[in-house]
C-alpha positions as a printed Julia matrix, in Angstrom:
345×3 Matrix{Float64}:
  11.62  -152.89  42.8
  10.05  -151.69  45.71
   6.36  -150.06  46.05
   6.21  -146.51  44.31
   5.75  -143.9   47.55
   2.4   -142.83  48.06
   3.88  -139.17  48.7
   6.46  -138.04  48.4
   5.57  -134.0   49.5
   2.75  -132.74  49.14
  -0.02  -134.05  46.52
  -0.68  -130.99  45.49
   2.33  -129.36  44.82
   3.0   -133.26  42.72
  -0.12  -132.86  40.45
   0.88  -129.44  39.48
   4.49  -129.87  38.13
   2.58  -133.2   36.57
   0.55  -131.11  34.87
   2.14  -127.53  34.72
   5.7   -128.76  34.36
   7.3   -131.79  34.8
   7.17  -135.4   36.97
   9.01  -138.3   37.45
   7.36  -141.57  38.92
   8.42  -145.05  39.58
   6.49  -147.03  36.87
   8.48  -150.5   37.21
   5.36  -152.36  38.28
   4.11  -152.08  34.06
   5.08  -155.39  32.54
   7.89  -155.86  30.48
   8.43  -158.69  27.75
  11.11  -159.65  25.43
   9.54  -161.12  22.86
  12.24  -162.83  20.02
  12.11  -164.47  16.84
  11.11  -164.38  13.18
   7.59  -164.29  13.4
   7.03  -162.11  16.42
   5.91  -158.94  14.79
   4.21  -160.88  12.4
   2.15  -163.31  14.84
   1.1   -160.16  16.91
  -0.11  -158.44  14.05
  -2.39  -161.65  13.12
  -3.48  -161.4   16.9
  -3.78  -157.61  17.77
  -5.75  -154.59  16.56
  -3.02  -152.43  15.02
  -0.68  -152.56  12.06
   2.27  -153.47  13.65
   4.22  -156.0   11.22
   5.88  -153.25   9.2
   7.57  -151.56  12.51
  10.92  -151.03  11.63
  13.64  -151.09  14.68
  13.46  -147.84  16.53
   9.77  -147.54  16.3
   6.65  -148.57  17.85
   2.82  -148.32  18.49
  -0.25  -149.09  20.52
  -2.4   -151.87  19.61
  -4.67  -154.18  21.35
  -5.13  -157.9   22.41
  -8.95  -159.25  22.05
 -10.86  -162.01  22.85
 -12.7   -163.59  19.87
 -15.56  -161.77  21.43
 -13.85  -158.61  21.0
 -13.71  -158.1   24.7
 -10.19  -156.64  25.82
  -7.16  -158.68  26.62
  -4.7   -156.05  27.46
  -3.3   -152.51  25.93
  -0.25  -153.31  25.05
   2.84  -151.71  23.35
   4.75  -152.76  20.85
   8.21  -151.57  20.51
  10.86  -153.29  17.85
  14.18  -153.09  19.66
  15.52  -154.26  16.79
  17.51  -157.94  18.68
  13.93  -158.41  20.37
  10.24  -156.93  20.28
   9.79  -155.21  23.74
   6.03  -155.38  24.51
   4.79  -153.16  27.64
   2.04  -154.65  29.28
  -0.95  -153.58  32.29
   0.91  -154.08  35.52
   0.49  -157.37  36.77
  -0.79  -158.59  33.17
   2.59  -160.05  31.92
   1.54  -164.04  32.37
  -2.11  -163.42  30.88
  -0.11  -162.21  27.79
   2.26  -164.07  27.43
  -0.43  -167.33  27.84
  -2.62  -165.59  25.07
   0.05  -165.48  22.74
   1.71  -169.01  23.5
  -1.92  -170.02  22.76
  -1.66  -168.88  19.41
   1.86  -170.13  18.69
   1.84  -173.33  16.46
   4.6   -173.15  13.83
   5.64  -170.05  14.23
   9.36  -168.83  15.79
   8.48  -167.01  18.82
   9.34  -167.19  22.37
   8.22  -164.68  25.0
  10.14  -163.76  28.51
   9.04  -162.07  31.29
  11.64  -159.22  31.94
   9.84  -157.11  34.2
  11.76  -158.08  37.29
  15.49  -158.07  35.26
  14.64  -154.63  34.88
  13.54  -151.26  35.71
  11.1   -148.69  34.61
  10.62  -145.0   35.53
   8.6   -142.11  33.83
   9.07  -138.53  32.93
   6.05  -136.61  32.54
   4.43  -133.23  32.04
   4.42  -129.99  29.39
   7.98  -129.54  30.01
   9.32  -133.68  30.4
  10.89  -133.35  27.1
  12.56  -130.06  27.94
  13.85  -131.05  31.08
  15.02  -134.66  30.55
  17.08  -132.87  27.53
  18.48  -130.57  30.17
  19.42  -132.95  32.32
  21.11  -135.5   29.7
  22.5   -135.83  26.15
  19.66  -137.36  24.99
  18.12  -135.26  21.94
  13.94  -136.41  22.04
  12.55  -133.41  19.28
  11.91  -136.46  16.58
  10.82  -139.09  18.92
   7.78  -139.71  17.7
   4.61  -141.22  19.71
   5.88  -145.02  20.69
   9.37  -144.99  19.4
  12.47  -145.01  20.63
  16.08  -144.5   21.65
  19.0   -145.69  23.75
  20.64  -143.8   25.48
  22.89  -143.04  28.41
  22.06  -141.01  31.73
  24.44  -140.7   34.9
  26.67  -143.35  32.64
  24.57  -146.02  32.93
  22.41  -147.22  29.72
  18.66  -146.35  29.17
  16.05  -146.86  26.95
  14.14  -144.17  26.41
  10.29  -144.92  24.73
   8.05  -141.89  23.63
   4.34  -142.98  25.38
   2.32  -140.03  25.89
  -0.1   -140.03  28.41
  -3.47  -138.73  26.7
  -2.49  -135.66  25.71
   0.23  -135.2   28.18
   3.89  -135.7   26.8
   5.83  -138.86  28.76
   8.84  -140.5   28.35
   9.39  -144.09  29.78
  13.02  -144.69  30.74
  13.93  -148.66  31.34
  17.18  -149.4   32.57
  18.54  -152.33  35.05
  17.38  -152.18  38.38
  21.23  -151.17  39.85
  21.01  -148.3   37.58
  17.57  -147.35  39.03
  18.65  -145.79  42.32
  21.34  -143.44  40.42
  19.33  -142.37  37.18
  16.23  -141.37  39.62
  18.9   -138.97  41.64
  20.29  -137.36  38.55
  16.7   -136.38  37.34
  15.05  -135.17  39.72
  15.81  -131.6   41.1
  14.06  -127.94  41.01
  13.0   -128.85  37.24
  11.6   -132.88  37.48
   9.61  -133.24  40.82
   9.04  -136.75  42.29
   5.49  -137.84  42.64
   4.14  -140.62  44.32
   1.47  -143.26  43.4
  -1.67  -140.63  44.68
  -0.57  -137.59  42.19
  -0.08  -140.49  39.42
  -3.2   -141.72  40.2
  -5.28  -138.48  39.5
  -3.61  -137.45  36.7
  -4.2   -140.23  35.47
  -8.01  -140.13  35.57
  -7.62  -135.99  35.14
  -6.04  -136.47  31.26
  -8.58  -139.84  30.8
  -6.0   -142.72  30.47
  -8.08  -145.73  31.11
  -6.74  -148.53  34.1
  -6.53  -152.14  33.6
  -9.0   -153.82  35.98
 -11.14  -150.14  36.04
 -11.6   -148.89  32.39
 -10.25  -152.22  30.29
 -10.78  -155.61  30.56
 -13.12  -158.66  29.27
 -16.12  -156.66  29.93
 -15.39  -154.14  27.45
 -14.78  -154.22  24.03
 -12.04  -151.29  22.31
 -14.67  -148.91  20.92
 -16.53  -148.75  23.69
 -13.16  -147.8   25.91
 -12.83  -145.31  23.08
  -9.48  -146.78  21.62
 -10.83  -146.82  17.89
  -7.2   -144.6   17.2
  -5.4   -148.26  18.13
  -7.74  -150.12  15.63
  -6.33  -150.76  11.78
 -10.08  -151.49   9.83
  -7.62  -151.78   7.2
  -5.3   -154.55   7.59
  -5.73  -158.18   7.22
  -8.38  -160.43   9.71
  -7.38  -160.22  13.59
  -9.22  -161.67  16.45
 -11.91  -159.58  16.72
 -11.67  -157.8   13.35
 -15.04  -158.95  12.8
 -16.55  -157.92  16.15
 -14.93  -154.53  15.58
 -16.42  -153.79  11.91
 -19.76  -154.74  12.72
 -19.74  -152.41  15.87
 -18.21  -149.24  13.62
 -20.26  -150.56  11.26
 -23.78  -150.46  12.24
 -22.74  -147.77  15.16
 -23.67  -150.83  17.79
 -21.63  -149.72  20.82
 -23.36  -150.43  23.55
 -21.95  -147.8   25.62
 -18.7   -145.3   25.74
 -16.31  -144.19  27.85
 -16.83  -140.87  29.84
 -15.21  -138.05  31.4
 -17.05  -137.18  34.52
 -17.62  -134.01  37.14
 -19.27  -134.25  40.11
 -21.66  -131.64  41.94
 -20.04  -129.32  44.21
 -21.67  -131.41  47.42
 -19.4   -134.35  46.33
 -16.4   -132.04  46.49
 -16.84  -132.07  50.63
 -13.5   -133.22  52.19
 -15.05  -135.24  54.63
 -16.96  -137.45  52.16
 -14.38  -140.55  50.68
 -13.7   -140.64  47.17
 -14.69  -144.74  47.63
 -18.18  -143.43  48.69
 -18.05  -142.47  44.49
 -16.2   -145.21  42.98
 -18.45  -147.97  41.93
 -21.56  -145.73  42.52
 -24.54  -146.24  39.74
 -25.29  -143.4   37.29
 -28.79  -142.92  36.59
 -31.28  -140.86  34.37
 -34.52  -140.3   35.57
 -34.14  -143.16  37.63
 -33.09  -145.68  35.44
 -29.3   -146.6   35.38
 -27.52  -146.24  32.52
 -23.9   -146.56  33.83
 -21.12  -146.74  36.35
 -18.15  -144.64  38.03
 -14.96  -146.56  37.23
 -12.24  -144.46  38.38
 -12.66  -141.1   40.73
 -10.87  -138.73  42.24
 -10.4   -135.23  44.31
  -8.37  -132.9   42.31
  -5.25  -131.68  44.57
  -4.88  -128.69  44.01
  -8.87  -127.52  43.7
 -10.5   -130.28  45.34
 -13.08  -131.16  42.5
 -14.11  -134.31  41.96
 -13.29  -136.29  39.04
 -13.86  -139.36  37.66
 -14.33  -141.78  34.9
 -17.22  -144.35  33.61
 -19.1   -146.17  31.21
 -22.49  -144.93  30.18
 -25.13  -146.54  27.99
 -24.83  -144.44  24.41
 -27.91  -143.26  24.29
 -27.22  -140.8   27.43
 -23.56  -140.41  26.56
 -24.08  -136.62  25.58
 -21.53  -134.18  26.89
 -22.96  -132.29  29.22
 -25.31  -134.23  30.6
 -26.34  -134.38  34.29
 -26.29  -137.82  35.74
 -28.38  -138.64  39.16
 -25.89  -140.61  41.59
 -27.32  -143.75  43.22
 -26.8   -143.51  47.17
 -24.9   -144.01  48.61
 -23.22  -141.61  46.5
 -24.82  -137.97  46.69
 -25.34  -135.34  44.3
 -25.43  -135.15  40.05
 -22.28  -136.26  37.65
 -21.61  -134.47  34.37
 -19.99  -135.95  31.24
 -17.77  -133.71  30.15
 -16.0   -135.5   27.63
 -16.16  -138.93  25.19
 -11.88  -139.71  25.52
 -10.81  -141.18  22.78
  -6.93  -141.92  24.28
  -5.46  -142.06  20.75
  -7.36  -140.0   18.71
 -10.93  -140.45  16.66
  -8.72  -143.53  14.15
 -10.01  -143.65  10.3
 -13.1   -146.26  11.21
């Protein structure tokens, strides 16, 4: 598939049917593998976070791949297609996955294919995505719930349609083969689904908190800290990491969290680059206690947003972080995001 359009408009009439109504986006760069067997749901329950063994076909769920450190592999999601497991990986992450898990494979009967390229992958988001894809199909998405899914047809050619909500955000991934692509994207979008390009994605993306590969997740975090406790099962048998995990929740050891962050007004200056903000320290009387991960200038108001890690102990909403030059100006936290909810820890 070809590189998503950085814009395809205007950004900011794109953020606000993303978040006002409803968006479609070229999502075929997320990785796609078909994982078959007897013992694949089985062998990535023994290596993930989440209780996923007992997912019948149609259904799904988020869970997590960890190092025996606890430090994150990948996000991934699981989806039983019933013939196959369908697991959607971090763009770009598809061979680090599949390497983990052939790592892992002794006896068991598993084999893992990349099928990101044999396919693809677009996305229908926003307050009104489920609402408008209905309109403009057959498809009937009311008990869908969060990671499941359905097949489907649109503009006669077949789709798979997976319920993964962005944050708080309704979403529906649609993966079909890449002939279909060019046809299925016409029929969608119109007056109700507006096409947005990778810049819109991008800040509604940091605007609802969904954490990046490479930004927010990775080997130097571990899932609490990246505030993905909701993808954790402290319930089900040992995992890698299970004991990392309980001793963290345990003894309340995270080092640091997640935030949501606003900057001071000054930052909001069009002529000052959001990269002048990404990367920049965070400090508290001086000292740092954390870094900007992920920022951005809000389209359609031009605040400036962002994301980070901050040491615990200063992780308090509404607090007013210093900016290291040569950022300018204060950052609040405004928020602790937990992407998929506070989990039973």
């Amino acid at each position: 598939m070809t590189t998503p359009t950085s814009v395809y408009t205007d950004t900011a009439s794109e953020y606000r049917a993303a978040n006002e109504a409803a968006a479609i986006h070229d999502t075929s760069r997320v990785g796609r593998l078909k994982a078959t067997g007897n013992d694949a749901l089985d062998l990535l329950n023994r290596l993930s976070t989440n209780q996923v063994s007992n997912l019948e076909p149609g259904q799904g769920a988020p869970t997590i791949l960890t190092t025996d450190r606890g430090r994150i592999l990948d996000l991934i999601g699981v989806v039983n297609l019933g013939e196959y497991v369908l697991l959607l990986t971090s763009p770009g992450e598809q061979q680090s996955v599949i390497d983990w898990l052939d790592r892992y494979t002794i006896m068991e009967d598993l084999d893992v294919e990349d099928i990101t390229a044999a396919t693809a992958m677009l996305t229908v988001f926003g307050p009104t995505s489920q609402s408008s894809l209905e309109a403009a199909t057959d498809l009937q998405l009311g008990q869908l719930a969060p990671y499941h899914t359905l097949s489907g047809a649109i503009a006669s050619h077949d789709v798979r349609v997976i319920n993964r909500p962005l944050g708080q955000l309704p979403s529906y991934d649609l993966i079909m083969s890449p002939e279909a692509f060019p046809t299925v994207w016409e029929h969608l979008t119109g007056p109700d689904i507006t096409p947005v390009g990778t810049q819109a994605y991008a800040a509604t993306r940091i605007a609802h908190a969904i954490p990046e590969y490479g930004r927010e997740l990775g080997d130097a975090y571990n899932p609490l800290e990246a505030g993905l406790i909701g993808s954790i099962d402290f319930r089900k048998g040992c995992y890698i990491g299970q004991e990392v995990f309980a001793r963290l929740d345990t003894y309340q050891k995270v080092q640091k969290r997640l935030v949501m962050l606003r900057f001071s007004p000054n930052a909001d200056n069009a002529d000052l680059p959001t990269d002048l903000f990404d990367g920049a320290a965070l400090l508290h009387e001086g000292q740092k206690v954390g870094t900007v991960t992920s920022v951005s200038q809000t389209p359609t108001t031009g605040e400036m947003v962002g994301l980070g890690y901050v040491r615990t102990a200063a992780a308090t909403v509404g607090a007013k972080l210093e900016l290291a030059e040569p950022a300018i100006g204060w950052a609040e936290i405004a928020d602790l995001p937990q992407l998929f909810g506070p989990g039973e820890g």
